[in-house]
C-alpha atoms as one frame of an Amber mdcrd trajectory, in Angstrom:
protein
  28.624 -21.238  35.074  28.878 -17.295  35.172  26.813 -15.368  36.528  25.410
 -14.694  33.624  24.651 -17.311  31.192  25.226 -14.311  28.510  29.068 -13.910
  29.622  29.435 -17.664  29.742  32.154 -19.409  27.898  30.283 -22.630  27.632
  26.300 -21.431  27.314  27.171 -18.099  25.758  26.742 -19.927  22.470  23.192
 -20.810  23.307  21.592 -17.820  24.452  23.997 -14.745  23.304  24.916 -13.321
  19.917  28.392 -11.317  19.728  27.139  -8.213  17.136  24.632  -7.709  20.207
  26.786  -8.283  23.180  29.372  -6.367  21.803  27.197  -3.135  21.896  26.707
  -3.241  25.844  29.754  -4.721  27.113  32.633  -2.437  29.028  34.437  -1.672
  25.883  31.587  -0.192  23.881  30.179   1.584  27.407  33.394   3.807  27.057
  33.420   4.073  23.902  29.901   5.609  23.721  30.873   7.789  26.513  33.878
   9.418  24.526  31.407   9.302  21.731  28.982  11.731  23.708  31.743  14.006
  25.462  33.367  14.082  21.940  30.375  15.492  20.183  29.351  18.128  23.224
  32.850  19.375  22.820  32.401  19.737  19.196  29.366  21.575  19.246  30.479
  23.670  22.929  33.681  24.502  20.155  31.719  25.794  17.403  29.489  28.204
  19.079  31.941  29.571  21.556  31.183  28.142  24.700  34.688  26.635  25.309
  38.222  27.758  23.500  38.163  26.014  20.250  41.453  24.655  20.980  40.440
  23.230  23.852  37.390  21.428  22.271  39.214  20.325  18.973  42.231  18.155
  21.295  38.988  16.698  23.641  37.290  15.823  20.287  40.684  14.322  18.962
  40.546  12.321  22.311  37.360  11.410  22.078  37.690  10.458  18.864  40.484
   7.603  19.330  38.493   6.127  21.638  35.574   6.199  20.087  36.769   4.357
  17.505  38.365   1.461  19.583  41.851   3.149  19.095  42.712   4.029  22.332
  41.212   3.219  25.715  41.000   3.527  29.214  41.726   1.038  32.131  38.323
   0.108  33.122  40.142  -0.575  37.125  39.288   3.455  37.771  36.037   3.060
  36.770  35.373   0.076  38.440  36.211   2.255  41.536  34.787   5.203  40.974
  31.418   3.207  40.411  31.427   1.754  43.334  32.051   4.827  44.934  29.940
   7.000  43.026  26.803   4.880  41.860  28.050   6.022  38.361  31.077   5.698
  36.314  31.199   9.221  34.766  33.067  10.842  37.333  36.365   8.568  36.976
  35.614   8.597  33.046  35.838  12.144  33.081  38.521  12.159  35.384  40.749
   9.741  32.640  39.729  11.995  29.735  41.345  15.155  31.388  44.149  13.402
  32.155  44.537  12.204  28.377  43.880  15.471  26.867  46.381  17.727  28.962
  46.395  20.406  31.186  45.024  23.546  28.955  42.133  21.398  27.666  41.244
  19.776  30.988  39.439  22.689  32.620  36.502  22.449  29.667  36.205  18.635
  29.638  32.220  17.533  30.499  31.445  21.316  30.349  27.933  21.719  31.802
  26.794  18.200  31.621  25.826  15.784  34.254  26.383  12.134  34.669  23.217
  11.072  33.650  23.366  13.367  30.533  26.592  11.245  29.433  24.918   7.735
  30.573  21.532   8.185  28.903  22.930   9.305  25.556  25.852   6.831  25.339
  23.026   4.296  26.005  20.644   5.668  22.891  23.239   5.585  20.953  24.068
   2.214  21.509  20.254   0.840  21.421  19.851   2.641  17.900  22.602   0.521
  16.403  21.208  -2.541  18.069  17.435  -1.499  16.614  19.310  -1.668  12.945
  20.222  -5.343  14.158  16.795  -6.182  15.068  15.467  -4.610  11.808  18.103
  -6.529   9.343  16.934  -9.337  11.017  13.048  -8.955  10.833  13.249  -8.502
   7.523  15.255 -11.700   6.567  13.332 -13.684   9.259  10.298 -12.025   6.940
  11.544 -13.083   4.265  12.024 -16.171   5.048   8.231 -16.968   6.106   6.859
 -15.059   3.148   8.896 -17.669   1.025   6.924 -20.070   2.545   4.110 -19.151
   2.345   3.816 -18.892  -0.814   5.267 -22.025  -1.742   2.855 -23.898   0.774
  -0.200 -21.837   0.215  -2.347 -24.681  -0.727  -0.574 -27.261   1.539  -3.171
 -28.520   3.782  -2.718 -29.545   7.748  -5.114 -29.605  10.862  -5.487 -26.687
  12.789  -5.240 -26.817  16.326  -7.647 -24.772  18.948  -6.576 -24.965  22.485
  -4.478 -28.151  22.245  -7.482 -30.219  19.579  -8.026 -30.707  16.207 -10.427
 -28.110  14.848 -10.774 -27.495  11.124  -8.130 -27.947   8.331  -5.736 -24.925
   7.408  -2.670 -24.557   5.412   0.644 -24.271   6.560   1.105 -21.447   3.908
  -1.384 -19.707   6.395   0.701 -20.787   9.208   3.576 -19.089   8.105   1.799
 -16.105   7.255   0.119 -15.853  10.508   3.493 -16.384  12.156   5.271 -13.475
   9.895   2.305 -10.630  10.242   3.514  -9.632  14.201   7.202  -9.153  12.793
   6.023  -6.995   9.842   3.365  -4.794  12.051   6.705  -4.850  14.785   8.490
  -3.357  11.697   6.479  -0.765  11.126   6.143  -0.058  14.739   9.904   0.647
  15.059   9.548   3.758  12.345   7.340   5.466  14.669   9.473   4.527  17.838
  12.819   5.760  16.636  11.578   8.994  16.724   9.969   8.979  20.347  12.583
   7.121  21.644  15.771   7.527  20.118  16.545  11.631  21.817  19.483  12.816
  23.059  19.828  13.491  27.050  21.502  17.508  27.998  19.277  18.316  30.978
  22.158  19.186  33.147  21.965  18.802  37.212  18.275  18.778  37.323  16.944
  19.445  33.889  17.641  23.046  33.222  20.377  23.594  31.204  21.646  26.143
  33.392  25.400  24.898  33.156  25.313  25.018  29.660  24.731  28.562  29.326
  22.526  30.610  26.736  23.823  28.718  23.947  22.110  25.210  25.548  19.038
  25.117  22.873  21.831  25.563  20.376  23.912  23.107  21.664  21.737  20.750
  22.121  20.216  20.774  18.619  24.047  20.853  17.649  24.572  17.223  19.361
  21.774  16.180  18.475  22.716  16.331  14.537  26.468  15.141  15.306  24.558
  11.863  17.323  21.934  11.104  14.941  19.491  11.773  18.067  16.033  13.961
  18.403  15.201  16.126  20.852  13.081  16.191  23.588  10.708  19.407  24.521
  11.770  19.423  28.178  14.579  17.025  29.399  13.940  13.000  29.921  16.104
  12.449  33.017  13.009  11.894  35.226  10.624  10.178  32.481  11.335   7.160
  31.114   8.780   6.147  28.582  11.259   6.365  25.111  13.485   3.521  27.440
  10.157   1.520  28.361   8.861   1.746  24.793  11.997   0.623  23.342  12.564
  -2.549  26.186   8.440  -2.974  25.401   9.143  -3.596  21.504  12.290  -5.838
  21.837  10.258  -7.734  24.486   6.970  -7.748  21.972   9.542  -9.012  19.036
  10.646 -11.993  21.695   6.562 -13.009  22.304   5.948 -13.321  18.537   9.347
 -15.258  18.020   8.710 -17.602  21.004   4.734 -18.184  19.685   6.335 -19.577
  16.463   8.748 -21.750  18.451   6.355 -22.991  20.396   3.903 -24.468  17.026
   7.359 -25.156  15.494   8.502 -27.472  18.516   5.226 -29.305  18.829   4.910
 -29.601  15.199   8.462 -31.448  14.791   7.185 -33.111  18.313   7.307 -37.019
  17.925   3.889 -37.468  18.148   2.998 -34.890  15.497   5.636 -35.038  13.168
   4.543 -32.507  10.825   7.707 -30.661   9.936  11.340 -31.741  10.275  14.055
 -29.011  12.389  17.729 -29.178  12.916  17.953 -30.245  16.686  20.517 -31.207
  19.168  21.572 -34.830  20.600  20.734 -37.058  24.097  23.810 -37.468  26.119
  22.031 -41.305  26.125  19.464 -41.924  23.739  20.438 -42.510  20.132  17.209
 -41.488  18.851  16.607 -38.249  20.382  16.638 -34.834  18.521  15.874 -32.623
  20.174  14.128 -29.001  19.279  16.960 -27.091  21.143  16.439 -23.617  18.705
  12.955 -23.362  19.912  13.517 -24.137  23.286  15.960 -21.399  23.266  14.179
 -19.193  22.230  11.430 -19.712  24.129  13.474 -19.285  27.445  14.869 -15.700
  25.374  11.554 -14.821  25.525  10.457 -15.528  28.999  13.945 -13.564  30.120
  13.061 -10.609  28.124   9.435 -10.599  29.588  11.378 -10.667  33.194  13.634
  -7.755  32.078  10.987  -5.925  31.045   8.887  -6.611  34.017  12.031  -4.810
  35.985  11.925  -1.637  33.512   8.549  -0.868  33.930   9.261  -0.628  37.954
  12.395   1.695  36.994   9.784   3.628  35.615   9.436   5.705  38.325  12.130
   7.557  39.443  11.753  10.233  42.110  11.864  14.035  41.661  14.263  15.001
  38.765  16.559  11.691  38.829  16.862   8.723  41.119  19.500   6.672  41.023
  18.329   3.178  41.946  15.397   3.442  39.402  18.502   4.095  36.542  20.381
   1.470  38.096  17.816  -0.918  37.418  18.182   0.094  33.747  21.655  -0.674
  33.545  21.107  -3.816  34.553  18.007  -5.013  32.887  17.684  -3.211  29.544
  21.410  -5.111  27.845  20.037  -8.394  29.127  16.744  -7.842  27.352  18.083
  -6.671  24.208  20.722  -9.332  23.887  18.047 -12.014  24.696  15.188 -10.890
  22.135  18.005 -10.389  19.581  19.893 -13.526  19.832  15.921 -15.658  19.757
  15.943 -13.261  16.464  18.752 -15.011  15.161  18.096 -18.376  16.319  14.505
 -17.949  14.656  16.420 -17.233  11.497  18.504 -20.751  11.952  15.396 -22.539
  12.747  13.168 -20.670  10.262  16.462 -21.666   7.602  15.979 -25.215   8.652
  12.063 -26.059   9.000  10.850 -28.113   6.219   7.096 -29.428   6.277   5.810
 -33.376   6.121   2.974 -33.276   3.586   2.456 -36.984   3.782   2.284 -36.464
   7.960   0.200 -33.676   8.021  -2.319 -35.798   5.160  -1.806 -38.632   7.936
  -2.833 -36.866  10.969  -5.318 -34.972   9.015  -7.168 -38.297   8.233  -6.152
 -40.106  11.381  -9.369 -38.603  13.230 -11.749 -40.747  10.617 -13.160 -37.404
   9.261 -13.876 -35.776  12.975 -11.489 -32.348  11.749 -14.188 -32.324   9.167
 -17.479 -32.006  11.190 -17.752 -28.097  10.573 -17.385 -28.903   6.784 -20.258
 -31.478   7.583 -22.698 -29.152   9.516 -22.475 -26.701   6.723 -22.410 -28.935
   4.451 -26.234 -30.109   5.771 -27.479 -26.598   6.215 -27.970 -26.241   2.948
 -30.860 -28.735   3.506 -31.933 -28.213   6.989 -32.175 -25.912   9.976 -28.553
 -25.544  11.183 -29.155 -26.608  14.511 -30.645 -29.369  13.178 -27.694 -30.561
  11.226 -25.160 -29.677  14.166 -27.151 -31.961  16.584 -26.933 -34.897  13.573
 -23.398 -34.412  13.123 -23.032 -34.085  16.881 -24.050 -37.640  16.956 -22.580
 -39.233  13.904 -18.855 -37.989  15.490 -19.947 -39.954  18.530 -20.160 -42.600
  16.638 -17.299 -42.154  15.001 -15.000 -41.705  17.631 -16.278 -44.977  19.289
 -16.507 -47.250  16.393 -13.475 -46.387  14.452 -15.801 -45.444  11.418 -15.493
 -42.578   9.144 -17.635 -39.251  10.167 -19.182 -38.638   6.035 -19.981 -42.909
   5.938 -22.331 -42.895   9.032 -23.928 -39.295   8.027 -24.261 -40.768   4.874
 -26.582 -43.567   6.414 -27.972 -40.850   8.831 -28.935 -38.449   6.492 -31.070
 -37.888   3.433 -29.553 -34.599   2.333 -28.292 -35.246  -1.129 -24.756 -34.477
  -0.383 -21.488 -36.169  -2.293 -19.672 -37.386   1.125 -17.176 -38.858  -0.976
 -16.050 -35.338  -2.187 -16.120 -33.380   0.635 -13.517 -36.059   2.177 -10.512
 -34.389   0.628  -9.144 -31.665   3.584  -8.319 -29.674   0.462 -12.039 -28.613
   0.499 -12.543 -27.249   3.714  -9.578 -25.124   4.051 -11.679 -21.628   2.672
 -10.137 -18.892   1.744  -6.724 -20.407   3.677  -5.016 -19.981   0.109  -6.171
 -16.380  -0.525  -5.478 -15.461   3.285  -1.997 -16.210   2.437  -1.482 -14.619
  -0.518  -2.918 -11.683   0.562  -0.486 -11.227   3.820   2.493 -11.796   1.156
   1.417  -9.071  -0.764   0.438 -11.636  -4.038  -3.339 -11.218  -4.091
């Protein structure tokens, strides 16, 4: 195994996706860098600040790399980052080299590593945030189609581990979709806090960049898709921590489904059927791999995230081990919460419901997942505590003598109540049906 199970030629399959991976890996580092140093030489061209020749052959440059058409060894950066703490310095020192001797001198005019690093990295999270969103919205999708269809379906809902009171898997799904459409709307606001472009200079001041910096940033900004920032971000990392917070919020809500989705297909439950992997020694076995997956996705993103909000805290104007940390964490926890995106699509693609097990285990309990119905049921004719205590009893009874709960109230109680019709689940599921139809938008 690699170090990473991400990298890994063998479990790479399991808990990475390539459009993800592909975003933070060396390549696409230095191709966000030229991306960055293309776009401030642009802008430094335009108003003046360097010779426009000079900024038009480091934006041609920047340009074939950017684009995957040229590239650097990544040997001198390996160096220089181990030397440095940062690659920049070697990345800079490779782009004068490649755009010749007159343009040299004005290459990385004014900016500072961190600059370079920060926006290369925004850059690269806002593509992967249109990943995440495609993918919310078909995983959406997917569960409102479900809903619907299985709005009336009934099942037993499950409080802490037990039988409670019947629901619908229509409002299963629904419940499971409404995180991922509130996460949706979430991201609008959070692409616009967090998504900013970085041009503080040493130690936030601009001073490098000269009287034009305002102008040049806004400039950048436009060319990078980026906002801006009142006062430089080097030192305050919230837009990183809200961004690593949302991916890892999108990972609980995925791993809550497959957890219900893995004890539902669970042998002893049974209730809905899910592609699943084999037993290197048991011909019987399948077994819920998807969810599993993404349930460990989950737990590494938590972890990840865990380590961001420590990095959190950098001293002064910058600190380097508190950016480090960033470098380290935030890919890992972006490729984890996207890939359990994707595997909740496959399993999501796959899931079909048992009606005829979920009728089963719904009348396996001789009528105990109906007691509420009961109690209510008997208000109508006496005190409510009154008719708790009685049905109290009579599922005592029941769940010692193998009778059904509505044939011993029946001989317990005078209320004039039609036990026989309040047997069907179907009748004590509420407003399950509307609840579901409403979330979908079809009330």
């Amino acid at each position: 195994m690699t170090v990473s199970c991400f990298d890994s030629a063998i479990y790479g399959g399991l808990f990475s996706d390539p459009d993800l991976s592909a975003l933070f890996d060396d390549a696409a580092e230095m191709r966000a860098f030229a991306y960055v140093e293309g776009a401030l030489a642009r802008a430094q061209g335009a108003l003046g600040v360097i010779p426009p020749q000079a900024a038009a052959r480091i934006e041609e440059v920047c340009r074939h790399i950017a684009s995957g058409e040229a590239a650097f060894d990544p040997n001198p950066l390996r160096e220089g980052a181990r030397r440095d703490g940062v690659a920049i310095p070697s990345f800079v020192a490779e782009l004068r080299a490649a755009v010749g001797a007159d343009a040299a001198p004005y290459v990385h005019w004014g900016l500072t590593s961190q600059c370079v690093v920060d926006s290369a990295m925004i850059c690269r999270v806002a593509d992967a945030l249109e990943i995440f969103e495609a993918r919310l919205l078909t995983l959406s999708s997917l569960l409102a189609d479900l809903t619907r269809t299985h709005e009336a379906l009934p099942m037993p809902g499950r409080t802490r581990g037990m039988h409670a009171t019947p629901t619908t898997f229509g409002l299963k799904c629904a419940v499971w979709r409404a995180p991922l459409m509130r996460h949706l709307s979430r991201l609008e606001d959070l692409r616009d806090r967090a998504l900013c472009l970085s041009v503080g200079g040493a130690t936030g001041t601009m001073a490098a960049l000269g009287p034009k910096a305002l102008e040049l940033e806004a400039a950048m900004a436009q060319q990078l898709d980026l906002s801006v920032t009142p006062v430089p971000w080097h030192a305050a990392r919230d837009g990183v921590l809200e961004v690593a917070g949302w991916m890892a919020q999108v990972a609980a809500s995925l791993g809550k489904i497959a957890k219900d989705v893995a004890n539902l297909a669970s042998s002893d439950v049974g209730e809905v059927t899910i592609p699943g992997g084999g037993s290197s020694t048991m011909p019987n076995k399948i077994n819920p791999v998807a969810p599993e997956a993404i349930v460990t996705l989950a737990h590494v993103a938590f972890g990840r995230l865990s380590d961001l909000q420590h990095a959190a805290m950098p001293l002064h104007e910058r600190g380097g081990a508190s950016w480090m940390v960033e470098w380290v964490s935030l890919p890992i926890l972006a490729v984890a919460s996207g890939t359990a995106l994707a595997r909740s699509i496959e399993l999501i693609e796959g899931l079909e419901p048992r009606p005829e097990r979920m009728r089963a285990n719904l009348d396996a309990s001789n009528g105990l997942i109906l007691a509420e119905h009961a109690t209510f049921a008997l208000a109508e004719h006496m005190p409510r505590p009154q008719a708790a205590d009685l049905v109290k009893a009579a599922c005592a009874e029941a769940a010692t003598s193998g009778r059904h709960l509505f044939d011993i109230l029946a001989e317990r109680a005078a209320a004039p109540i039609d036990w026989s019709g309040l047997r069907d689940p179907a009748s004590a599921i509420g407003h399950a049906r509307t609840l579901a139809r409403r979330a979908v938008g079809d009330a």
